[in-house]
Each structure stands twice: as structure tokens, then as C-alpha cells.
C-alpha positions in Angstrom: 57.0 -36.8 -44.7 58.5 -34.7 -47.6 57.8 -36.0 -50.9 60.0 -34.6 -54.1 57.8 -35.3 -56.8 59.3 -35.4 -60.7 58.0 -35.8 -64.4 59.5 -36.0 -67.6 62.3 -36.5 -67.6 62.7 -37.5 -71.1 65.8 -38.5 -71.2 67.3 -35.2 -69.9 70.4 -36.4 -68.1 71.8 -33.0 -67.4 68.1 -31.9 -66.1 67.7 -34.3 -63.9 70.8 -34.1 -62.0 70.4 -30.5 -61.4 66.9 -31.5 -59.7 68.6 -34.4 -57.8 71.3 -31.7 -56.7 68.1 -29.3 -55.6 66.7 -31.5 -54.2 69.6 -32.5 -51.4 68.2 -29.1 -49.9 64.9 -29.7 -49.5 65.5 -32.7 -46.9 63.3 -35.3 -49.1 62.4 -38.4 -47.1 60.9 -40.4 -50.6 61.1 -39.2 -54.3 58.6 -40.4 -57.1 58.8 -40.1 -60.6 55.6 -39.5 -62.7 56.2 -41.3 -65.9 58.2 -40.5 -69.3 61.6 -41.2 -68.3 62.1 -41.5 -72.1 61.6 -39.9 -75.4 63.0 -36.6 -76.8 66.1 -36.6 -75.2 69.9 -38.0 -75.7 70.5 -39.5 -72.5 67.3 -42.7 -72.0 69.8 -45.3 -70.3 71.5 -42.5 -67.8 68.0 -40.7 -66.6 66.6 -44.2 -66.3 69.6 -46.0 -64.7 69.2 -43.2 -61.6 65.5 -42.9 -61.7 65.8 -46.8 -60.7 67.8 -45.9 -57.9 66.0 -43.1 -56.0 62.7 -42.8 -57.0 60.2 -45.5 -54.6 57.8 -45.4 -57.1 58.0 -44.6 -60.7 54.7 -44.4 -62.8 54.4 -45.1 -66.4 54.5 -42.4 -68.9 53.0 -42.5 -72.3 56.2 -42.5 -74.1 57.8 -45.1 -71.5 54.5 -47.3 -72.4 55.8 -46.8 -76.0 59.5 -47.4 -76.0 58.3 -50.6 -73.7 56.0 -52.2 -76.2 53.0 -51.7 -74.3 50.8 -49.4 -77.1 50.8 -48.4 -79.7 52.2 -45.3 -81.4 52.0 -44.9 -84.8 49.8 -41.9 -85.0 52.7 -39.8 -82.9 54.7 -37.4 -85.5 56.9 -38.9 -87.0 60.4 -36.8 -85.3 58.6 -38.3 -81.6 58.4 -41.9 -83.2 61.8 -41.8 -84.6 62.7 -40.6 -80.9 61.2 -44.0 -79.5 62.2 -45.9 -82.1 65.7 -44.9 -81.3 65.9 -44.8 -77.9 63.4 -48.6 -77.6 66.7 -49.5 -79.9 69.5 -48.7 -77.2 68.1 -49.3 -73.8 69.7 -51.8 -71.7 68.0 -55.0 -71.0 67.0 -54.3 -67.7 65.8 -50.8 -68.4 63.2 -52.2 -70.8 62.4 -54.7 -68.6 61.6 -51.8 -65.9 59.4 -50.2 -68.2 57.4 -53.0 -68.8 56.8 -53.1 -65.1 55.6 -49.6 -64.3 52.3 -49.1 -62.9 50.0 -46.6 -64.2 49.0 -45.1 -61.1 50.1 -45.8 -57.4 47.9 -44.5 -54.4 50.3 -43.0 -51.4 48.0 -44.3 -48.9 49.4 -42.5 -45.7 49.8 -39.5 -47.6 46.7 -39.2 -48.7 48.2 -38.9 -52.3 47.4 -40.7 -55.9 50.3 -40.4 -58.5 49.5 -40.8 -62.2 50.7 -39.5 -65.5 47.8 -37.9 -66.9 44.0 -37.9 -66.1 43.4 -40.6 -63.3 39.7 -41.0 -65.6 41.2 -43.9 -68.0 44.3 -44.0 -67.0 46.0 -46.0 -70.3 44.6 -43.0 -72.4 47.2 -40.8 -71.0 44.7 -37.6 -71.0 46.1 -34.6 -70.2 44.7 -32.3 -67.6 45.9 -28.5 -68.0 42.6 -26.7 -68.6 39.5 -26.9 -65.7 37.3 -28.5 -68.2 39.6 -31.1 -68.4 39.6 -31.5 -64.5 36.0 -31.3 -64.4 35.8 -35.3 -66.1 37.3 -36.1 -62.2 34.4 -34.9 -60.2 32.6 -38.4 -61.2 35.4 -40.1 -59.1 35.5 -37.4 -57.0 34.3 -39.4 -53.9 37.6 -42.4 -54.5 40.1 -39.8 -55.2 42.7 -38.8 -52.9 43.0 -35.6 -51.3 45.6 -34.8 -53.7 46.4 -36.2 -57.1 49.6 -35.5 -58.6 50.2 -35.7 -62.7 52.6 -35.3 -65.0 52.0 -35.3 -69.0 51.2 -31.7 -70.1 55.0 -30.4 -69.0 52.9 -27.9 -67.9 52.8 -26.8 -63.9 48.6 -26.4 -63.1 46.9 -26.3 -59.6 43.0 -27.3 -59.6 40.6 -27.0 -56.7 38.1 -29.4 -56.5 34.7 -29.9 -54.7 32.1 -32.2 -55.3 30.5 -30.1 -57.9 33.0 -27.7 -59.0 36.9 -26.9 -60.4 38.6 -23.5 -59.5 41.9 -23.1 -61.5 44.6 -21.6 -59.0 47.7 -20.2 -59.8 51.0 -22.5 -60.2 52.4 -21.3 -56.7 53.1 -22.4 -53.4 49.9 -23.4 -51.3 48.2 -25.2 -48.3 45.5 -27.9 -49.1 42.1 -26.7 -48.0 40.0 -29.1 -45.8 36.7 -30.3 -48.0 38.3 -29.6 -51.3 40.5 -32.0 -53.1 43.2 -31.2 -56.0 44.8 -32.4 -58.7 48.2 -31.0 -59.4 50.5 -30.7 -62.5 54.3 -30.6 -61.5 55.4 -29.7 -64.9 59.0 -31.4 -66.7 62.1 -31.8 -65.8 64.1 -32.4 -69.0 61.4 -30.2 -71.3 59.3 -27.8 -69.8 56.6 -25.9 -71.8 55.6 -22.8 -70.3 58.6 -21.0 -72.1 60.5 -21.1 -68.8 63.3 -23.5 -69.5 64.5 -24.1 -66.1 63.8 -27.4 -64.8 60.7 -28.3 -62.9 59.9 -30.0 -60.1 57.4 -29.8 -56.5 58.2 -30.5 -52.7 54.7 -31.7 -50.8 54.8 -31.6 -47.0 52.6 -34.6 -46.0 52.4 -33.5 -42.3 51.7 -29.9 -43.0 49.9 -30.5 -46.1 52.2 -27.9 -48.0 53.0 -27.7 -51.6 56.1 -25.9 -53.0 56.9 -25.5 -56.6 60.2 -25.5 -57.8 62.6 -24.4 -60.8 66.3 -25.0 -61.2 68.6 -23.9 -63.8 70.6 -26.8 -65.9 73.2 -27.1 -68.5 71.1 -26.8 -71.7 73.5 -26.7 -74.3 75.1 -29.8 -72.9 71.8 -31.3 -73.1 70.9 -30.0 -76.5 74.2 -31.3 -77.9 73.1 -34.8 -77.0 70.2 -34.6 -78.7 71.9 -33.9 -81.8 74.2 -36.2 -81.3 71.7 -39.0 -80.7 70.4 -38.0 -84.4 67.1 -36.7 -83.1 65.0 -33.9 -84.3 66.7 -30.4 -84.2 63.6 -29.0 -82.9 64.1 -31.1 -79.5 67.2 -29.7 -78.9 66.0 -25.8 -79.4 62.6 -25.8 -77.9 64.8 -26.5 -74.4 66.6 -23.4 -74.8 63.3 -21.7 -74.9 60.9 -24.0 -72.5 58.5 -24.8 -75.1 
């Protein structure tokens, strides 16, 4: 099986459908989204409206939670809570009913594969895992994790070696899964990446060969960035994606 694997979206209409078109070239046989479909972005109903339609399994984001009435956020700045508080305002019906469905983490059984957000340790928390002392708070579970875990969260794209008693950072690049050693994987943002490359994230994991493939496409910012404005969001939204930060 080939997996295309996606995360934050957030609400990035004209990022997402340049992954969708990159991905028609990567002969996916399922997709799955990671969570925050929402937040930041001009374009909440459209990413969600496709999301629904492609993705098998979609995982709840801490922004989706949010929008969807399921925690709370009024310690987020307030530019992000205006964002939610805008976008919780205009979402179709059925979107917010989809939200409030989401699960927070979904196990791939024949792949060998757990999807979640952030930190699979307490999962509603929405942790972030970018650094290895973060990954290290895994090797508790280490024994009920899968061989691969796959996050979203930090916009950031990671790769962390694990063993029973150890985490070895790798570098964000294309690699084969080791037998004995387990990892957890950060496939960075689609709609607002954050490691000043501005280019649209996503990852391509080859079940049967056990291969993982990073990938980046190019999108129409200022399209996107118009939209945000538009929406009456933050200006600071719409400039950090010209800069992938």
C-alpha cells in the first residue's frame, strides 16, 4: 500500500490542492489527514469539504477540537482565537458536525502505522514532539506503539529513531524503517509550514517496502494570502506563508 499522509491544512485551499495535484503522481492507494483542517487560513469550508472526500481517515487537530467545541481555548493569542472564532462562525452544518466526530488517534493495523496529531502520550493535550527530549516521553509506551507513528502539530517535518531505551534524531529525508527500532515521524503543514521553506508539505510511506519519502510542492501563496485578508484575519497569517514560518 502507498499511504499519502497530510497535516495542517489550516484552511489553506490553494495548498491543499497543489498537494492533491502531487499527489496523482505518487500512485496513492489511501490518504489520511492528521488533524487541523482549520484555523489561520481563509478557506475552512473548501479544505474541509475535500478533506471529507479523500482522506479514509482524518484525525483531530487541536484547532479542529477548538472550532468544534470540544476544549477549550481561551489561553490561545488572541489573532489565533479570533481565527476560530471566525471560522467556528461560518462552517457549514455538516463540517462542524465532522469535526465533532474526529478521532484523536487511529491505529493502521495492517500497516503497522498509528496516526495522531501530536504526542500519542495524552493524546487530548495535543503535545508537540519536534525535539528528542520530547520523543523520549514515548519510550514508556514504547512496547504498544506501532512501528511507525505519524504526527502532525509542530508544522515542522522531524524523523526519530526509537529503541527501547533510546531516541536518535535523524534528518528530515527519505528513509527505510530499520527492523528493532520504531519511529515517530513529523510530516510537517500543508497550508503553513514553519521551517522557513514555504512550499507545501507532505510524505509518501510505502507499506510493503517500508519506505518513507518526504515531499514539498510549490502553491499559489498570494492567492492564499489574499484570502486571509479577506476573511479579516491577522496580517501576520497571511505573511509568515510567504516566508514558511
Amino acid at each position: 500500500m502507498r499511504l499519502g499522509i497530510f497535516s495542517d491544512v489550516h484552511a489553506n485551499y490553494e495548498a491543499m490542492s497543489a498537494v492533491l495535484e502531487a499527489f496523482k503522481f505518487e500512485s496513492i492507494d489511501e490518504y489520511y489527514c492528521l488533524g487541523d483542517v482549520v484555523g489561520y487560513g481563509g478557506s475552512p469550508n473548501e479544505c474541509a469539504n475535500i478533506i471529507r472526500e479523500v482522506a479514509r481517515y482524518t484525525i483531530l487537530g487541536n484547532h479542529d477540537a477548538a472550532v468544534a467545541g470540544r476544549m477549550d481555548y481561551s489561553y490561545y493569542y488572541e489573532a489565533a482565537r479570533h481565527a476560530l472564532d471566525v471560522h467556528a462562525g461560518i462552517l457549514t452544518p455538516a463540517n462542524t458536525e465532522w469535526l465533532k466526530t474526529l478521532p484523536y488517534s487511529q491505529r493502521l493495523a495492517d500497516e503497522d502505522v498509528d496516526l495522531c496529531h501530536g504526542s500519542p502520550v495524552r493524546l487530548e493535550e495535543f503535545d508537540y514532539i519536534f525535539a528528542p527530549e520530547q520523543a523520549r516521553e514515548c519510550l514508556p509506551i514504547y512496547e504498544g506503539m506501532a512501528s511507525l507513528t505519524l504526527i502532525g502539530h509542530s508544522h515542522l517535518c522531524k524523523v526519530f529513531a526509537l529503541t527501547r531505551h533510546a531516541v536518535e534524531e535523524l534528518p528530515a529525508e527519505d528513509f527505510t524503517l530499520e527492523p528493532g527500532k520504531k519511529y515517530i515521524v513529523s510530516v510537517g503543514s500543508v497550508g503553513q509550514p514553519r521551517d522557513y521553506d514555504n512550499r507545501a508539505s507532505f510524505v509518501v510511506f510505502d507499506s510493503e517496502a517500508r519506505h518513507f519519502e518526504f515531499k514539498r510542492v510549490e502553491y499559489d501563496i498570494e492567492a492564499a494570502a489574499a484570502k486571509v485578508l479577506a476573511a479579516n484575519l491577522e496580517q501576520n497569517f497571511a505573511n509568515r506563508l510567504r516566508i514558511g514560518v
